[in-house]
GUDORO-913234 format. One record per residue (C-alpha): residue in three letters; x, y, z; chain. Coordinates in steps of 0.2 Angstrom, whole numbers, m for minus. Example, Ala and Ser with C-alpha at 12.3 -4.5 7.8 and 13.67 -1.06 7.14 Angstrom:
! residues 2
     r      c1      c2      c3   c
   ALA      62     m22      39   A
   SER      68      m5      36   A
! end
This chain:
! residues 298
     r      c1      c2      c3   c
   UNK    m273      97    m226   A
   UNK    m275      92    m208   A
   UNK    m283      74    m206   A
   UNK    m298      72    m199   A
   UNK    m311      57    m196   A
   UNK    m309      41    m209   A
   UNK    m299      55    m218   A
   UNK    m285      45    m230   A
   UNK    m273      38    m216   A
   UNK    m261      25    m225   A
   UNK    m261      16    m242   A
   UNK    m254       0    m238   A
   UNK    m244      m7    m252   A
   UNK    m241     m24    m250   A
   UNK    m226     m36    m256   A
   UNK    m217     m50    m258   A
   UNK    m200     m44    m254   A
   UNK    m200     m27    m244   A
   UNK    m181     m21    m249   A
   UNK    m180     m20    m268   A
   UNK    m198      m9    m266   A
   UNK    m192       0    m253   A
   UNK    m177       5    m265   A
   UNK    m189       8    m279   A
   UNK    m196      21    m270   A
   UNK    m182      28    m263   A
   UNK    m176      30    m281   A
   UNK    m195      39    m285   A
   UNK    m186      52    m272   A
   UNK    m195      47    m256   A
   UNK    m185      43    m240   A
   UNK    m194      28    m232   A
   UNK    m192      27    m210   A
   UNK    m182      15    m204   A
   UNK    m188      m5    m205   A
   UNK    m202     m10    m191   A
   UNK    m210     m25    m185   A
   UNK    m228     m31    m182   A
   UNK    m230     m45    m167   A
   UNK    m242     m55    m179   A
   UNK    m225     m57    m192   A
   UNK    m225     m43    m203   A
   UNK    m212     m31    m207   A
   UNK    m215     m12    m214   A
   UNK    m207       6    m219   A
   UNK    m215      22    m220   A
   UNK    m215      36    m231   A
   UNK    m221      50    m220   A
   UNK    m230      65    m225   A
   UNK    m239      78    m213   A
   UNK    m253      71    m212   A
   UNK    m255      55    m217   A
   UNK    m241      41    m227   A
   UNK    m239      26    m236   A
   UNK    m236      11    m229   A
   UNK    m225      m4    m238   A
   UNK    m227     m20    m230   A
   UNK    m221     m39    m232   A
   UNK    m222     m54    m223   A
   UNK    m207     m57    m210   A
   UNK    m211     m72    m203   A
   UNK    m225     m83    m207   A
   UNK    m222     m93    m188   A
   UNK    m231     m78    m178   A
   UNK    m246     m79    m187   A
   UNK    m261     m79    m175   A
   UNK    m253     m66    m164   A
   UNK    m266     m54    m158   A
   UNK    m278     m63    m166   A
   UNK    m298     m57    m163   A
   UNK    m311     m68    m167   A
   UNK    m299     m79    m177   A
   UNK    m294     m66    m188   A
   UNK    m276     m62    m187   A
   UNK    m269     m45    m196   A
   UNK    m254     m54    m202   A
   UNK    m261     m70    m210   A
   UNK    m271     m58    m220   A
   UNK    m257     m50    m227   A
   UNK    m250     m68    m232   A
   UNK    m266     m74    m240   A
   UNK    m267     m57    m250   A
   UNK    m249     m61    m255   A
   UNK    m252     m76    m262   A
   UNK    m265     m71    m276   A
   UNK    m256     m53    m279   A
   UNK    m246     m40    m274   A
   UNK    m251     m20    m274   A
   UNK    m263      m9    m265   A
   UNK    m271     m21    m251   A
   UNK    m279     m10    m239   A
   UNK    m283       7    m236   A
   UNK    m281      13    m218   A
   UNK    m295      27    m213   A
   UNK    m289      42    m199   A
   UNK    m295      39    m180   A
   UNK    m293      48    m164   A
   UNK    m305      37    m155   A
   UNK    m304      18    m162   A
   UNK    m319      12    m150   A
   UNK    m330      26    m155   A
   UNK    m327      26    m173   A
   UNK    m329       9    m174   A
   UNK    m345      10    m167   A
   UNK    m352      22    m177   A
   UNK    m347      13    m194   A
   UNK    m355      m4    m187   A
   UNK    m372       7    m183   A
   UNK    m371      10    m202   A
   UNK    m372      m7    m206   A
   UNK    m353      m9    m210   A
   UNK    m347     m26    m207   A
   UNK    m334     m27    m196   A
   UNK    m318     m41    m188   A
   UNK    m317     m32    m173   A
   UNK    m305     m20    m165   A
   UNK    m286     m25    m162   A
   UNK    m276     m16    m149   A
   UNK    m256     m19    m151   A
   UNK    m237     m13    m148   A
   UNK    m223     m12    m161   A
   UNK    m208     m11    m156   A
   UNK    m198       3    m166   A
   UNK    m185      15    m168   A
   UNK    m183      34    m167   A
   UNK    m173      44    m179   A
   UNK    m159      44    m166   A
   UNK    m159      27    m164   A
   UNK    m168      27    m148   A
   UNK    m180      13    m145   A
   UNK    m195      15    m139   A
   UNK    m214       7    m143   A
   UNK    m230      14    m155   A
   UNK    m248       8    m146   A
   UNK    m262       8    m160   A
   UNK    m278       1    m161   A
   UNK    m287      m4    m177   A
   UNK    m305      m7    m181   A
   UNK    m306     m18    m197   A
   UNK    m319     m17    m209   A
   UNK    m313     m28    m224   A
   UNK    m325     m31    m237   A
   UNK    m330     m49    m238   A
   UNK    m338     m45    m257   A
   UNK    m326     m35    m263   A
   UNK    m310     m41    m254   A
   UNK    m298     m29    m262   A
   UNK    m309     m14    m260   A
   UNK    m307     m14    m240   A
   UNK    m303      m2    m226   A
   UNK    m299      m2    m205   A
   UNK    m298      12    m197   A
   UNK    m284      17    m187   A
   UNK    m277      26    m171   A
   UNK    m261      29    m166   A
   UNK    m260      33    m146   A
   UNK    m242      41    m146   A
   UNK    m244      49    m165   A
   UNK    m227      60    m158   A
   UNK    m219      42    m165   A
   UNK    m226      41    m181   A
   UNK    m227      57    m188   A
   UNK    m210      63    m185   A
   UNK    m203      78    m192   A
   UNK    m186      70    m199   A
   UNK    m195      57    m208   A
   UNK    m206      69    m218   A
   UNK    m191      78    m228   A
   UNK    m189      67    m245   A
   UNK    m180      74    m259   A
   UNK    m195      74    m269   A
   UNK    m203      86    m260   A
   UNK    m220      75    m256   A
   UNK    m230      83    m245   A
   UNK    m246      72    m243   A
   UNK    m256      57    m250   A
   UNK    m271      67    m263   A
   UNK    m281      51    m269   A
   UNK    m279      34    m269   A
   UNK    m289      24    m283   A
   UNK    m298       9    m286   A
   UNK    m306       2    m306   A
   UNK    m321      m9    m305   A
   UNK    m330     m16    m319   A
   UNK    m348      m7    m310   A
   UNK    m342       6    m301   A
   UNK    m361      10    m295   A
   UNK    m356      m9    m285   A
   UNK    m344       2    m273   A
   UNK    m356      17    m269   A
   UNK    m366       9    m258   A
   UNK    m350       5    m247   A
   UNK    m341      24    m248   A
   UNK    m358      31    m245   A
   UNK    m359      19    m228   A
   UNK    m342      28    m226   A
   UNK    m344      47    m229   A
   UNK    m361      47    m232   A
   UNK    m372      50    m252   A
   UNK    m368      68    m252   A
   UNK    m349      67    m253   A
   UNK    m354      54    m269   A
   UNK    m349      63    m283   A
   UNK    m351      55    m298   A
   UNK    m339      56    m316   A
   UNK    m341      47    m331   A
   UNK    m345      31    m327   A
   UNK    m336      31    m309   A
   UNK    m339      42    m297   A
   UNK    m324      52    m280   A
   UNK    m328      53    m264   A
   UNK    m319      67    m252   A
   UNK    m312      59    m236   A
   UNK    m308      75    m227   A
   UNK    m288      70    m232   A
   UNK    m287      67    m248   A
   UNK    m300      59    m263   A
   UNK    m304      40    m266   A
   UNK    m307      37    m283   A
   UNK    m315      22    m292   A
   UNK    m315      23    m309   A
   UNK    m322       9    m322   A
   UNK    m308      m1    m332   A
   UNK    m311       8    m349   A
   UNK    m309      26    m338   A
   UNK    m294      17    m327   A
   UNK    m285      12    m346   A
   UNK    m287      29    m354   A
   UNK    m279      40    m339   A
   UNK    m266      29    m336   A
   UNK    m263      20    m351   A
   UNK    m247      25    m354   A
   UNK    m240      18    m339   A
   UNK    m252       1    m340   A
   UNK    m261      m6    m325   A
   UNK    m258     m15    m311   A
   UNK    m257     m37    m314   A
   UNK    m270     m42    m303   A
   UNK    m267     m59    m312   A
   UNK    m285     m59    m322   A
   UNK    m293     m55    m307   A
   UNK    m309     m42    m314   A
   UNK    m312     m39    m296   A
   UNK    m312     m21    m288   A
   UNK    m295     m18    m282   A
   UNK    m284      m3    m280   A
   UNK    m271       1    m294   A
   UNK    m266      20    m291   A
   UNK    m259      30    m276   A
   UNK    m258      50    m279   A
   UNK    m245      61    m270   A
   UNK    m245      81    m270   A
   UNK    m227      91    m270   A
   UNK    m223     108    m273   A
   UNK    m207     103    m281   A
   UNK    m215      95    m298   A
   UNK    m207     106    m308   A
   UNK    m189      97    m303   A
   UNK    m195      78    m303   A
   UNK    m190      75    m322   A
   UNK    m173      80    m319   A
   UNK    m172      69    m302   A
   UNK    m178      54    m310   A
   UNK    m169      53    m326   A
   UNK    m154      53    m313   A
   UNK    m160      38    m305   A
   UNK    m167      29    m322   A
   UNK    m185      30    m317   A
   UNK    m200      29    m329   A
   UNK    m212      39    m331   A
   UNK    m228      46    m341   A
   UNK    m238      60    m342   A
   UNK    m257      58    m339   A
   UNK    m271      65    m349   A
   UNK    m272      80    m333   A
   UNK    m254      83    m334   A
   UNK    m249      75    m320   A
   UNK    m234      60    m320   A
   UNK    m236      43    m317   A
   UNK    m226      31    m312   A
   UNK    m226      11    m320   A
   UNK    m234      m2    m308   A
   UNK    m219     m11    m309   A
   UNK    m206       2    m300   A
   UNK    m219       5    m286   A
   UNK    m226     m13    m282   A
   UNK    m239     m16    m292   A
   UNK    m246       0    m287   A
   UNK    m245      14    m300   A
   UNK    m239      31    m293   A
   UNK    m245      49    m298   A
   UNK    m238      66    m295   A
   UNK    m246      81    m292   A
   UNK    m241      99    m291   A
   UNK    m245     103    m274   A
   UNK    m257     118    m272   A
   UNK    m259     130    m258   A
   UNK    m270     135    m247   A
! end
């Protein structure tokens, strides 16, 4: 599943306090990179796959709020704002190779956009050598659906993120599948993921509809569809908020058959879904439920 254009780059799972979810994850069997920094106060770990990952991200320190700020929009002061109604899946980062160009192209579709942000982060390599990520992002958060937005993002020196030692986790994760949203109207979010993808790739189920991203599936289903798949687990607290938001992110591994055993060793809950798959409480991943899927090949 090679990454292609606004294919599923990063779910961004956004917390409080980054080390006890960190550990909750670890325990799920992942084995998150090394602790980075943002210049605008953030700090993050990644859970890298081949092709795309999940990003966990807290506030560090509140003081460099404002760095590379763009038109008085500043990445990290988002992140704090969001963290101070909820915490869970906060943004949904979309595959670049050309941040200018894409960022065009979704603004000619009538996206609104914050602009384009060009930065450094300082980081580490699996040998401990230090050396610097260049990324540029183009934001397009959703200012009527704040909880259902997206930038776009590409990494300049990708031999730094997606690096082959950071990819092995013991439960076998291969890739990010789907990430998905529940809205009281789903129809409210097509015109959005159509400006996106365009209408084709619109497939409507039941009363929400999925759209292929080229790496991986969005979802959005509507709250009665969202209770009955993942009931058994309950749904994210989003603090009575009947918003659109996020609530689910779905990873594939070819080692499905030994995740039961794995997990009861390290006291993790977990369900079955209505397709078979297992999911994961919001409260052990972040707000943010978790599901596993048997990888399938070819």
């Amino acid at each position: 599943m090679a990454n292609v254009t606004f294919g599923i780059d990063h779910p961004v799972v956004t917390v409080r306090d980054l080390a006890p979810v960190r550990e909750q994850f670890r325990r799920m069997g992942f084995a998150p990179n090394p602790i980075g920094f943002h210049p605008w106060g953030t700090t993050l770990s990644l859970l890298m796959f081949k092709d795309n990952f999940i990003e966990l991200i807290s506030v560090d320190d509140p003081s460099k709020f404002g760095t590379n700020a763009v038109n008085g929009f500043c990445y990290g002061r988002n992140v704090g704002k969001f963290l101070e109604r909820v915490q869970g899946l906060g943004l949904v980062a979309l595959h670049s190779k050309d941040a200018r160009a894409d960022h065009q192209s979704l603004s000619a579709r009538g996206l609104a956009s914050q602009g384009l942000i060009d930065f450094r982060r300082a980081m580490k390599k699996p040998d401990g050598t230090p050396d610097v990520a260049i990324v540029s992002l183009g934001l397009f958060l959703n200012e009527e659906q704040p909880d259902v937005s997206h930038f776009i993002c590409h990494q300049h020196r990708p031999e730094l993120i997606w690096v082959p030692a950071w990819q092995r986790h013991p439960n076998g994760v291969t890739a990010v599948t789907a990430v998905t949203y529940v809205a009281p109207q789903p129809a409210d979010l097509v015109e959005r993921f159509s400006a996106f993808y365009g209408a084709d790739r619109v497939v409507h189920r039941g009363a929400g509809f999925a759209v292929d991203s080229g790496c991986g599936s969005i979802r959005v289903m509507s709250t009665d569809e969202a209770e009955r798949f993942h009931g058994s687990v309950g749904l994210p607290d989003w603090n009575g908020d009947t918003r659109p938001h996020g609530i689910a992110i779905t990873v594939a591994t070819p080692a499905f058959d030994q995740l039961e055993s794995l997990w009861r060793a390290h006291e993790v809950r977990y369900q079955a879904s209505p397709d078979g798959t297992w999911l994961i409480p919001p409260e052990q991943g972040g707000n943010v439920i978790m599901e596993f899927e048997r990888a399938t090949r070819g």
